[in-house]
C-alpha positions as CSV (number, residue, x, y, z in Angstrom):
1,X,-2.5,18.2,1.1
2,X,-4.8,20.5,2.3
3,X,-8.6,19.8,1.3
4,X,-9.7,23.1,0.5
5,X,-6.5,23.2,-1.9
6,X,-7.5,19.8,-3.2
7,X,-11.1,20.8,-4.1
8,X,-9.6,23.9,-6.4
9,X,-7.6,21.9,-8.0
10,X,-9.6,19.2,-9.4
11,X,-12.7,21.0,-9.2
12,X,-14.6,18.2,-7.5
13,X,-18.0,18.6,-6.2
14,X,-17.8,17.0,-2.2
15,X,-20.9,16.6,0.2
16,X,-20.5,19.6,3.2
17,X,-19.6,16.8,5.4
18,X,-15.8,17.0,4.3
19,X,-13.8,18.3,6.9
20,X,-11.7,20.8,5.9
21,X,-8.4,20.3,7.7
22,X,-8.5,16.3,7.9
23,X,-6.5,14.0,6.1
24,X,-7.3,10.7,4.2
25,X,-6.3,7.6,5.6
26,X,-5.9,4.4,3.8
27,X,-9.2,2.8,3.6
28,X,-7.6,-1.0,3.2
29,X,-6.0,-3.4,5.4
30,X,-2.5,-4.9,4.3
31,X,-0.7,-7.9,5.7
32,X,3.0,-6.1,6.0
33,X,1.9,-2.6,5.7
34,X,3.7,0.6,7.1
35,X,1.7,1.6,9.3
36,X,4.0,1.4,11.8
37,X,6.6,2.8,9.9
38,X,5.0,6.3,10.5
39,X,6.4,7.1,14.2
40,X,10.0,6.3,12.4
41,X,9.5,8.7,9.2
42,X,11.7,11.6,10.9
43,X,14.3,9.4,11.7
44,X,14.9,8.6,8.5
45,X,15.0,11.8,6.9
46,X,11.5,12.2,5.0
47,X,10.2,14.6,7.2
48,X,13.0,17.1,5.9
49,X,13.3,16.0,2.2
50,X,11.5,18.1,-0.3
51,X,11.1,15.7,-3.0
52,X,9.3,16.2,-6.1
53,X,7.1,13.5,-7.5
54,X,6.3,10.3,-5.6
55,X,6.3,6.5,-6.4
56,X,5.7,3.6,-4.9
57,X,5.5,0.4,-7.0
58,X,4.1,-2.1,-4.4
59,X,1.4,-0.3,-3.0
60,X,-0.6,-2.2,-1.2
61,X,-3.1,-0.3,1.6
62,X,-0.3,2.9,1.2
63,X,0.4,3.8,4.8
64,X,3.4,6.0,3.6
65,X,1.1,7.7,0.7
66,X,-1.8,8.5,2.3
67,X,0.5,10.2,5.4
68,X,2.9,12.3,3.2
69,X,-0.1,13.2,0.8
70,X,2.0,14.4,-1.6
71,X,1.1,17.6,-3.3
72,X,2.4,16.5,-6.6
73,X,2.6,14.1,-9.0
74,X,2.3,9.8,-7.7
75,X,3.1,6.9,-9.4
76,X,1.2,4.1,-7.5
77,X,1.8,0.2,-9.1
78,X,1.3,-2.9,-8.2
79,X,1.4,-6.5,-8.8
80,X,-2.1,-7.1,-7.6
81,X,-4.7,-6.2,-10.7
82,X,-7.7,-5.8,-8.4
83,X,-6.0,-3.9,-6.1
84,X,-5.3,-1.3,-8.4
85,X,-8.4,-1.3,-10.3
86,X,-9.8,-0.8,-7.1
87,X,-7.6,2.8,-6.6
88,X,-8.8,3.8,-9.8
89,X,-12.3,3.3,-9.1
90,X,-12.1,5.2,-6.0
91,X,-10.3,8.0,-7.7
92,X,-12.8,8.4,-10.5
93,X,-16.5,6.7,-9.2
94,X,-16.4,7.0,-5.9
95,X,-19.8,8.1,-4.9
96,X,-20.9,5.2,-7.0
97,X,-18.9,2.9,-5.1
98,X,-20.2,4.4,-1.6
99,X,-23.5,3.3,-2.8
100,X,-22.4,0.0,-3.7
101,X,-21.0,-0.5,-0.2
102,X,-24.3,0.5,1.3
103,X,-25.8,-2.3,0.0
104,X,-23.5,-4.8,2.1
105,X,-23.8,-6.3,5.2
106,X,-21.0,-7.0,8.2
107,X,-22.4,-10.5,8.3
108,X,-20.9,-14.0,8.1
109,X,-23.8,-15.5,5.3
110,X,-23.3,-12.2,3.5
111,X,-19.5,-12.2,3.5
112,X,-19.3,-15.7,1.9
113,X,-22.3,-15.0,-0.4
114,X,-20.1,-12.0,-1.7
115,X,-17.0,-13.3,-1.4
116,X,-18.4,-15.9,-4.2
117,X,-19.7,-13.7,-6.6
118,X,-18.0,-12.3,-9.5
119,X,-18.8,-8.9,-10.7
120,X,-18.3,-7.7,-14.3
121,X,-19.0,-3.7,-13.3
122,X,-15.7,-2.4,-12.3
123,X,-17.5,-0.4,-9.3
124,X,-19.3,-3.4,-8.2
125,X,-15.7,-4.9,-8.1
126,X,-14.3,-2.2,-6.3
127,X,-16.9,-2.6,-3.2
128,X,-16.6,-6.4,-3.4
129,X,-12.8,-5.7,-3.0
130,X,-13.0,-2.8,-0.5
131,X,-15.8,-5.0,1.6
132,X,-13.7,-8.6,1.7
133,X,-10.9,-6.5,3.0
134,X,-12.5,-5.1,5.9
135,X,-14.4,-7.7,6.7
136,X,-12.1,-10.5,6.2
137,X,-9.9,-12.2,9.1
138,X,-6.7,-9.8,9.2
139,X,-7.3,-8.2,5.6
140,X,-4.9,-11.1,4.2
141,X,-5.0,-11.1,0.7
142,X,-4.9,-14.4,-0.6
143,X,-5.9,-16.4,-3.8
144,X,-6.4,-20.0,-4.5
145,X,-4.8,-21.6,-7.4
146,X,-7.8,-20.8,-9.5
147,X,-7.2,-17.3,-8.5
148,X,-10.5,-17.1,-5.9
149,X,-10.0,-14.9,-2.6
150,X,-10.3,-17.8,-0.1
151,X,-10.0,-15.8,3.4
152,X,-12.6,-16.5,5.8
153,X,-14.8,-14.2,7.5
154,X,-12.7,-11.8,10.4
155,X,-16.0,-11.4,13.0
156,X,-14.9,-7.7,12.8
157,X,-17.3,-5.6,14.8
158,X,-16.0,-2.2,13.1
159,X,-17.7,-0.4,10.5
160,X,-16.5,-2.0,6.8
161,X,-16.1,1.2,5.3
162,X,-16.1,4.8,6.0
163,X,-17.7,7.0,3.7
164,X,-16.1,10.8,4.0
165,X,-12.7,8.8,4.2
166,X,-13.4,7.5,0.8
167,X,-13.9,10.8,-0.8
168,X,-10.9,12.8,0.8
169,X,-9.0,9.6,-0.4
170,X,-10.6,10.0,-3.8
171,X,-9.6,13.4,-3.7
172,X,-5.8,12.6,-2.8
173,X,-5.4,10.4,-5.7
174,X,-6.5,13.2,-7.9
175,X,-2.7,13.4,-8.9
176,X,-2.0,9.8,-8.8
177,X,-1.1,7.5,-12.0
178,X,-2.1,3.7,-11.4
179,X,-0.3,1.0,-13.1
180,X,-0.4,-3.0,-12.3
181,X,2.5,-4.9,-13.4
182,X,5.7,-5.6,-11.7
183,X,8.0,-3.6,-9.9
184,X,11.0,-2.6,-12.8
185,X,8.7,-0.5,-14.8
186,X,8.7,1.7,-11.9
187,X,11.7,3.1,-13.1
188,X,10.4,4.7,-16.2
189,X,9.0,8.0,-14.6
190,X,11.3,8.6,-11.8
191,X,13.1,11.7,-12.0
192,X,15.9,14.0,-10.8
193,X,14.8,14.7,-6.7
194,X,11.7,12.0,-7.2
195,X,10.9,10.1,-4.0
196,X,10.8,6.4,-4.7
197,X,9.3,4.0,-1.5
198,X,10.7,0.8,-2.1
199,X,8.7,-2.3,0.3
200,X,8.5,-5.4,-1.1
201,X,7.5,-8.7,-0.1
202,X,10.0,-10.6,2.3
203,X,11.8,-12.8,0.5
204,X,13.3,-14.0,3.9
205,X,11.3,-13.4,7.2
206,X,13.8,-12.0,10.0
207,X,16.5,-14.8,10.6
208,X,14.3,-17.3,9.2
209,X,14.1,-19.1,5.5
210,X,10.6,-18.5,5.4
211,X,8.9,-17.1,2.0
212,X,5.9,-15.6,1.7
213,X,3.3,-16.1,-0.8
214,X,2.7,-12.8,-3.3
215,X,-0.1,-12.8,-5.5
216,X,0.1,-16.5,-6.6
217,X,4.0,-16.0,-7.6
218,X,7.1,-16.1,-5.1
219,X,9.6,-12.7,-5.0
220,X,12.4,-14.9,-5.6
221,X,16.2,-14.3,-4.4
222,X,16.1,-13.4,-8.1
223,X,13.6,-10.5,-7.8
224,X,15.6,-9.1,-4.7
225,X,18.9,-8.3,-6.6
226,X,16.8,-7.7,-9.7
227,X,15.2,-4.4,-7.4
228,X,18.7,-3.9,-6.1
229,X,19.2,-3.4,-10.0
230,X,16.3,-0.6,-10.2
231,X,17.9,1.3,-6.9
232,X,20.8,1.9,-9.1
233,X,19.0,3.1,-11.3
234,X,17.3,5.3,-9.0
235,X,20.4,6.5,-7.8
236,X,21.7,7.3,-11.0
237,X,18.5,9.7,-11.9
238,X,19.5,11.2,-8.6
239,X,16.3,10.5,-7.1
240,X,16.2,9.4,-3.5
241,X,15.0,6.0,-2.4
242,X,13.6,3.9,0.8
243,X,13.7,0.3,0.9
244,X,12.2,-1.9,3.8
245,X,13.6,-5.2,3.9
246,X,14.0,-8.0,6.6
247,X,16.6,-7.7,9.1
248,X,19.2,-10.6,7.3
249,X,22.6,-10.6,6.7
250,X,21.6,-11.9,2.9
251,X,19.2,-8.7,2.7
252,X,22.0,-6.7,3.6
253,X,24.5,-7.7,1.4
254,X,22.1,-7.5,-1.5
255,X,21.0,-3.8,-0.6
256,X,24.5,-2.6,0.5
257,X,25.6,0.7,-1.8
258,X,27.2,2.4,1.1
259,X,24.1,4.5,2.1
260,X,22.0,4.6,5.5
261,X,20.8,1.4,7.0
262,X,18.1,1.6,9.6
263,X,17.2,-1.4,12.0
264,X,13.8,-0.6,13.1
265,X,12.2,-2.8,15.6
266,X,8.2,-3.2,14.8
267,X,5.7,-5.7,16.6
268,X,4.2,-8.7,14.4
269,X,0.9,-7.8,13.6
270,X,-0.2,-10.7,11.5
271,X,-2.1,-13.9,13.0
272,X,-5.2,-14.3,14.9
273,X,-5.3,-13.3,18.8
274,X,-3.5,-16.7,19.7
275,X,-1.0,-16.8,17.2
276,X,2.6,-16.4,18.3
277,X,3.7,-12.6,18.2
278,X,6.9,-10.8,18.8
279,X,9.1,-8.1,18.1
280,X,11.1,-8.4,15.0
281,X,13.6,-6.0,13.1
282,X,13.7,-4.2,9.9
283,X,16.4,-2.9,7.8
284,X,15.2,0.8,6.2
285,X,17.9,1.2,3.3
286,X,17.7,5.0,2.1
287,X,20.3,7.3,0.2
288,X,17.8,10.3,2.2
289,X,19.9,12.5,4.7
290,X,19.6,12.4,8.7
């Protein structure tokens, strides 16, 4: 959306340093993001749909929000509590917690010295989470079983945090309704010619059995057909719907409702400069038209 627009409607006071015609970009890392969805979004039929409200109940860093920018209403979720809390205190503080981030420092003693603190202040929570991201090794996010972030420092020499790319965000989610919790309640709000973007965790990792790891809980064989479940019901609203999903003949006989399937091939992105990387494929399930 347009910033100029954007400052009308929610009447928001920016620093002159906004630039008008630039867009918000996601200011988080995410292991599995869509970021490299992006190049594929025509191809699938997004570019052309004129969809009303948008939803998207396993956010993450939200590559695919952030570059539609929709100009209506978003329903963001998520499993991840401090992840969300974090949205909302960028939406509503986030001057406060550009001061916050100020205060840190791109350096290993302060990373671990911050990454072991606990905050009460929801803004000093948000910069904590915000910081560790950036500054962590590949922006993994991943708990202990007491539920401490345990990922060590990245050696990043980039700059942790951008500060006019926090306020157009801010601005952008404006018109966005945070909710944690788990991915049926999605559901409630979607709408006749609602967009719903569908990427959950990989149950099964391209060919292989491997699971992945989600917030201290697995998405089970169980959750996949249970968000097969909430497609339907998605289609029934006659909404429209993407789903990303490993390339697996399981995956594909879970998903299949006689709509577009996509494979998509994408780079791994996740593991340190030595770790093994490759191309993989995707499967894009979508009821969108070509």
């Amino acid at each position: 959306m347009h910033v100029k627009l954007l400052l009308k409607q929610t009447k928001i006071n920016m620093p002159e340093t906004i630039i008008p015609n630039k867009k918000a970009i996601p200011f988080l890392r995410w292991a599995g993001g869509k970021k490299w969805l992006i190049k594929e979004l025509n191809q699938i039929g997004i570019e052309k749909c004129k969809f009303n409200n948008y939803h998207e109940p396993f956010l993450g860093g939200g590559a695919i929000f952030f570059h539609l920018s929709p100009q209506k209403q978003s329903f963001l979720s998520d499993l991840n509590t401090e992840l969300i809390d974090t949205y909302r205190c960028v939406k509503n503080n986030v001057e406060e917690v550009i001061q916050e981030l100020k205060k840190f420092k791109n350096t290993e003693e302060f990373y671990y010295d911050i990454r072991a603190k606990k905050f009460r202040k929801d803004v000093k929570c948000a910069a904590r989470f915000i910081y560790l991201n950036q500054t962590s090794f590949n922006g993994i996010y991943r708990v202990n079983l007491k539920g401490e972030y345990n990922v060590p420092f990245g050696y990043r020499k980039k700059d942790f945090f951008e500060p006019d790319n926090l306020r157009l965000a801010s601005l952008l989610l404006q018109n966005v309704n945070f909710k944690e919790g788990d991915f049926e309640n999605c559901i409630q709000n979607v709408q006749k010619g609602d967009l719903v973007f569908l990427d959950p965790p990989y149950t099964i990792t391209h060919n292989n059995n491997g699971f992945f790891k989600y917030n201290q809980k697995l998405f089970s064989e169980d959750d996949q057909y249970r968000l097969s479940e909430v497609i339907d019901q998605i289609k029934e609203r006659d909404a429209f719907y993407i789903l990303t999903n490993a390339a697996h003949d399981k995956v594909r006989d879970i998903f299949e409702k006689n709509d577009r399937v996509l494979e998509l091939k994408r780079a791994s992105l996740v593991g340190g400069l030595k770790a093994k990387r490759g191309n993989y494929s995707e499967y894009i399930f979508t009821n969108l038209n070509d």
